[in-house]
Every structure is written in structure tokens, then in C-alpha cells.
Backbone as JSON, one array per atom type, in Angstrom:
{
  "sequence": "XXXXXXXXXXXXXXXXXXXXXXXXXXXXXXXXXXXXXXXXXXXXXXXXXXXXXXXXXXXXXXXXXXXXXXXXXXXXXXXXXX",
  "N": [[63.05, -85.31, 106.37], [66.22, -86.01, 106.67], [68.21, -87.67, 109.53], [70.56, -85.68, 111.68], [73.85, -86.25, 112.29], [75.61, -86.44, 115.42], [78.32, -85.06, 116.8], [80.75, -85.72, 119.77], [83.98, -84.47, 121.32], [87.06, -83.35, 122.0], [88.73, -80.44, 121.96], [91.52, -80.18, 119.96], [93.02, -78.08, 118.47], [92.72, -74.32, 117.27], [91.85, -73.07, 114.55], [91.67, -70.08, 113.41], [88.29, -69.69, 111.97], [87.93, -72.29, 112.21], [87.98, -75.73, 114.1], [90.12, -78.32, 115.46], [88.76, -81.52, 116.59], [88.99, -84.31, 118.15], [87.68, -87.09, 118.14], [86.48, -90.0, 120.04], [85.77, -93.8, 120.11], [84.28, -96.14, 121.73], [85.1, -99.75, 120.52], [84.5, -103.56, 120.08], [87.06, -105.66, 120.18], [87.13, -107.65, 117.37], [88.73, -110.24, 117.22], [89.78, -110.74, 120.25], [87.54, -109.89, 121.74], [87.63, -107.6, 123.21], [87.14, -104.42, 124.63], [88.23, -102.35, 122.67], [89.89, -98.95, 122.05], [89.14, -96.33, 119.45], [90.26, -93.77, 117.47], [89.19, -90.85, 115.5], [90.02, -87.37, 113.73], [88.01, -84.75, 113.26], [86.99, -81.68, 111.69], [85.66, -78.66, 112.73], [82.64, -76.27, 112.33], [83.52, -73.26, 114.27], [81.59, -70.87, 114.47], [81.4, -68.25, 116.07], [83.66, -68.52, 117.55], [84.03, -69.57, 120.06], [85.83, -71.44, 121.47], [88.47, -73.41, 123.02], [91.7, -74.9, 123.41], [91.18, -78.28, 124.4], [88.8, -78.05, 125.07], [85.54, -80.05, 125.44], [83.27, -80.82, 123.29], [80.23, -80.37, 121.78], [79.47, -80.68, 118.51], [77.06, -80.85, 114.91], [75.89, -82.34, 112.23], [76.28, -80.29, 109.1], [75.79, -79.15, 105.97], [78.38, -79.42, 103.52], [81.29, -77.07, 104.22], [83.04, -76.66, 103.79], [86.09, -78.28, 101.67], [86.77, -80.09, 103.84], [85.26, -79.75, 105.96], [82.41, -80.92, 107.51], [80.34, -80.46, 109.58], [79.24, -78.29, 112.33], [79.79, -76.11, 115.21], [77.87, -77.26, 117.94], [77.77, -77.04, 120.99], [79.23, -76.13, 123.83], [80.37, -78.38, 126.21], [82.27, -78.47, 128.02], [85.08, -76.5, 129.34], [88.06, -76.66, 128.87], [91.41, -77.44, 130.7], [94.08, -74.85, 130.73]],
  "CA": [[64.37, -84.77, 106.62], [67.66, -86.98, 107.26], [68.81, -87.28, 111.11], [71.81, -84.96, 111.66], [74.85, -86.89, 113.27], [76.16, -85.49, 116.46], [79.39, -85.92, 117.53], [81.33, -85.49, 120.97], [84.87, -84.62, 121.36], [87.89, -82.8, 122.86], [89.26, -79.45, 120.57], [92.72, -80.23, 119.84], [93.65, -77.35, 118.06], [91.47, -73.99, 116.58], [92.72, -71.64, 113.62], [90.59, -68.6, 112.42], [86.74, -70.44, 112.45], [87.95, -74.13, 112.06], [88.85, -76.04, 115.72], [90.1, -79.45, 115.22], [88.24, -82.38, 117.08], [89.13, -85.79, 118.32], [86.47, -88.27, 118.38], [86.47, -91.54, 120.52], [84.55, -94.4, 120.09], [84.6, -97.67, 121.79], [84.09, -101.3, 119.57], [84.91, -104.55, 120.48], [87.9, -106.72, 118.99], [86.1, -109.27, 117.01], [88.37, -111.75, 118.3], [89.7, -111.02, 121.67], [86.47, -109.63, 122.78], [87.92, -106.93, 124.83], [86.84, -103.3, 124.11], [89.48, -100.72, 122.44], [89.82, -97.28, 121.32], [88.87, -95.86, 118.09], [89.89, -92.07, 116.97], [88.92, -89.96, 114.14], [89.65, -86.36, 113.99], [87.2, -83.82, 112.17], [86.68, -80.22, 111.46], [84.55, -78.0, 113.26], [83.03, -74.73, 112.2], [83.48, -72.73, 114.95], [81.51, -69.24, 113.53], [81.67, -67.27, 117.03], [85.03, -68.89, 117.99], [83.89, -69.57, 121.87], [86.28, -72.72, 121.8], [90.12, -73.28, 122.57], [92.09, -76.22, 122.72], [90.88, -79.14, 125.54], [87.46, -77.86, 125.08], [85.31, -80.64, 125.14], [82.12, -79.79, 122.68], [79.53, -81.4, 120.51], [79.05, -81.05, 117.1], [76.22, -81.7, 114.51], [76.42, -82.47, 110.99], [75.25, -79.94, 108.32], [76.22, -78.83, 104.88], [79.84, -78.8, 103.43], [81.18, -75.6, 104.31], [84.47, -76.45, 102.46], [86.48, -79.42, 101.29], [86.8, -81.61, 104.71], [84.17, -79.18, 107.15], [80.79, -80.58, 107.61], [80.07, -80.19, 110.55], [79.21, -76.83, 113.26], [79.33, -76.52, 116.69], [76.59, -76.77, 118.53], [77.59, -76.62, 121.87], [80.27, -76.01, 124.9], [80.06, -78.97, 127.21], [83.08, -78.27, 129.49], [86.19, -75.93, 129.18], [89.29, -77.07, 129.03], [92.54, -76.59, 131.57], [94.8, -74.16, 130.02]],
  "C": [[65.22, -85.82, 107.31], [68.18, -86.63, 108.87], [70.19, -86.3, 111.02], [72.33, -85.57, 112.34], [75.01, -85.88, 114.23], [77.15, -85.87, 117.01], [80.21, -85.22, 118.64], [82.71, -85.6, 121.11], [85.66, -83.87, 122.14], [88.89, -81.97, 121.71], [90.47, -79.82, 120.61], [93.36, -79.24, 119.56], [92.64, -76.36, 117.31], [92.71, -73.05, 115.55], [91.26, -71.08, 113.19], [89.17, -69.87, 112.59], [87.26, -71.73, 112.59], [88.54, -74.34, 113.67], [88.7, -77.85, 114.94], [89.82, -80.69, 116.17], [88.26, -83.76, 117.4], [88.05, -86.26, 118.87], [86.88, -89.07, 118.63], [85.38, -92.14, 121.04], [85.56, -96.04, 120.7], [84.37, -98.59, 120.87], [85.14, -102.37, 120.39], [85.67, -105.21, 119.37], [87.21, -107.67, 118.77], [87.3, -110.7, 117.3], [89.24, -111.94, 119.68], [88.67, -110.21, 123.04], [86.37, -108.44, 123.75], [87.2, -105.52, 123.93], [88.33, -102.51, 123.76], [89.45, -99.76, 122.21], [89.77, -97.25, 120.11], [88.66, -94.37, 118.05], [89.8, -91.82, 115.77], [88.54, -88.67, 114.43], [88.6, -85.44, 112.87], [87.39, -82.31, 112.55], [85.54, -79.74, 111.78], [84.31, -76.72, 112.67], [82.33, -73.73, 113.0], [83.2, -70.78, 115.05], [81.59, -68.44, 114.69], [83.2, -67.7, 117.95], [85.0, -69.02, 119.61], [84.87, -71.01, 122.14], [87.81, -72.62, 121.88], [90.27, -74.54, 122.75], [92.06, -76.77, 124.48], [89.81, -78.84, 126.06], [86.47, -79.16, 124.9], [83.73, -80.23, 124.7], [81.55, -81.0, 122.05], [79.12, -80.81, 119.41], [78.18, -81.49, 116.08], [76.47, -81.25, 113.1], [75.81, -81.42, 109.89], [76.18, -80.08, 106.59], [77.51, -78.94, 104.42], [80.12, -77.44, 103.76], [82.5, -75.57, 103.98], [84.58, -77.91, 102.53], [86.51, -80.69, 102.76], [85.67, -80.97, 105.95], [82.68, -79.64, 106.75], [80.0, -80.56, 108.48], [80.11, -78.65, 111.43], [79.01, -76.95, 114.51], [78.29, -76.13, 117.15], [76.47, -76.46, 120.22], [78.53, -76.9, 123.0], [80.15, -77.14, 125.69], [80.64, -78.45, 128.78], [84.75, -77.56, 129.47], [87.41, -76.78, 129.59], [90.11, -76.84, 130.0], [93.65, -75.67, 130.7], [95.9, -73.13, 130.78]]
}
């Protein structure tokens, strides 16, 4: 069986099951060396809807569950301010 990704983010925004997810990743500029930011948002599918927006959660990869969702949450880290 294939590893499942897991990814860590901060909900931006939820509608009906889907919550939308910003991912950041550090890398280094290949040529001034320094570290920068790198986002990419994804689709979560949020089937008991325990998430709102500035939720920060993690995520693991399964099945399509439509055209851009492949991923489900797996778990609350730390509520948001709201």
C-alpha cells in the first residue's frame, strides 16, 4: 500500500462539506540562498463539518471525491480566532 500524504494548513474558507486550505512550505532560492514562502491551496472534505475559517487542521490524501477533492480531514489541531 502507497504512503498517504498529509498535509498541514490554515481553513480559509468552508462551503457545505468542502473547507478550503492554505498550505505553506518553506524551499530555498537556488540562488540567493535565503529561505521563502511557498503556498498552494487545496480542498478538504470536511464530512462532519467540525471546521470554520482560521482553523488550523491536517489533512491526508485519499481517493478523488470529485474533480479537485482528494483529500479528508483528519484532524483539528487548533481553532481559529473568530
Amino acid at each position: 500500500m502507497a504512503l498517504k500524504r498529509e498535509i498541514q494548513g490554515v481553513v480559509l474558507q468552508k462551503a457545505g462539506d468542502k473547507a478550503t486550505i492554505l498550505v505553506e512550505r518553506r524551499v530555498m532560492h537556488p540562488r540567493y540562498h535565503k529561505f521563502v514562502k511557498r503556498f498552494k491551496k487545496y480542498l478538504v472534505h470536511d464530512e462532519k463539518n467540525e471546521t470554520r475559517a482560521g482553523d488550523t487542521v491536517v489533512a491526508i490524501e485519499c481517493r478523488p471525491l470529485s474533480a479537485r477533492k482528494n483529500f479528508r480531514l483528519k484532524a483539528v489541531l487548533a481553532k481559529g480566532v473568530e
